[in-house]
C-alpha positions as CSV (number, residue, x, y, z in Angstrom):
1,X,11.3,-3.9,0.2
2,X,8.6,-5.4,-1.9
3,X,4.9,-5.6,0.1
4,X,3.1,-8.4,-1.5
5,X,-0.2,-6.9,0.7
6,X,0.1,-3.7,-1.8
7,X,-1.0,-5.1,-4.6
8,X,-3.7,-7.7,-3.1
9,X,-5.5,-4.9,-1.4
10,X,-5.3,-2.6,-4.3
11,X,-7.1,-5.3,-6.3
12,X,-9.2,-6.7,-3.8
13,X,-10.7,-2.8,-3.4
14,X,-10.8,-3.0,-7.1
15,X,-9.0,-0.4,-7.6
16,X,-6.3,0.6,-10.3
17,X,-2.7,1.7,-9.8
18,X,-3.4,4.9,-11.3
19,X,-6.8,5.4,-9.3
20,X,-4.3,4.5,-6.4
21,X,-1.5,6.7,-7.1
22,X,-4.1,10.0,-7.7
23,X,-5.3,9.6,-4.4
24,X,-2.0,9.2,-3.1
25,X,-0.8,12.3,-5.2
26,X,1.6,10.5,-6.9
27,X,2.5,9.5,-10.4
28,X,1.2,5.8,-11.4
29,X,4.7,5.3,-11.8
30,X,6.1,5.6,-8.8
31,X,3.3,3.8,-7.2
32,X,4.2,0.7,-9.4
33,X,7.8,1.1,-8.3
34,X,6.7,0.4,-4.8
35,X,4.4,-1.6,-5.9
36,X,6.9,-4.3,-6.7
37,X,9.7,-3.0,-4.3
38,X,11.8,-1.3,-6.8
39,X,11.5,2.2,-4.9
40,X,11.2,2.3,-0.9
41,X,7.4,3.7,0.2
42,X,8.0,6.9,2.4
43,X,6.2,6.7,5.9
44,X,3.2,8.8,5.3
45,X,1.9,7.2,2.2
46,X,2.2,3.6,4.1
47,X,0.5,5.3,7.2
48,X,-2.3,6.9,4.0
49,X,-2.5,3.5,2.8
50,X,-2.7,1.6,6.3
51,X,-5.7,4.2,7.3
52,X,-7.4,3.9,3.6
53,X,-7.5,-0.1,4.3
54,X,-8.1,0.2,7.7
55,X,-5.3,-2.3,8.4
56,X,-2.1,-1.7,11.0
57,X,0.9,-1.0,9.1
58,X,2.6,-4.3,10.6
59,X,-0.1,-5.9,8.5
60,X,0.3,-3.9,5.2
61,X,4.1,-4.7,5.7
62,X,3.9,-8.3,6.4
63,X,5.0,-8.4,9.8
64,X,1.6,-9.9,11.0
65,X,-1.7,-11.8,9.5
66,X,-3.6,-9.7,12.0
67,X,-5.0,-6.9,10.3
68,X,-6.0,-4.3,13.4
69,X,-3.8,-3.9,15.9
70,X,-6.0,-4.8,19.2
């Protein structure tokens, strides 16, 4: 599944894919692959990345515009 939102919050933070994927714990690699939905993002790194954002994870997956969940 490719998330569009991955890559727009990565760059609106300013951050890198490798500054990304080391605070995941993950190779820059990998994080590219799910980057552009060549590999499927486990559960707890989109829950890492939902609470790093501060966004709901129906927002970081693109099920909603709203980015809490109240």
């Amino acid at each position: 599944m490719y998330f569009r939102r991955l890559r727009d919050m990565r760059e609106d933070a300013d951050l890198s894919q490798e500054q990304l994927a080391q605070m995941l714990g993950i190779r820059q690699t990998v994080y590219s692959r799910y980057e552009r939905g060549y590999q499927t993002i486990p559960l707890p790194l989109l829950i890492q990345l939902a609470d790093y954002y501060q966004v709901s994870l129906d927002y970081l997956t693109g099920r909603t515009d709203k980015q809490k969940s109240h």
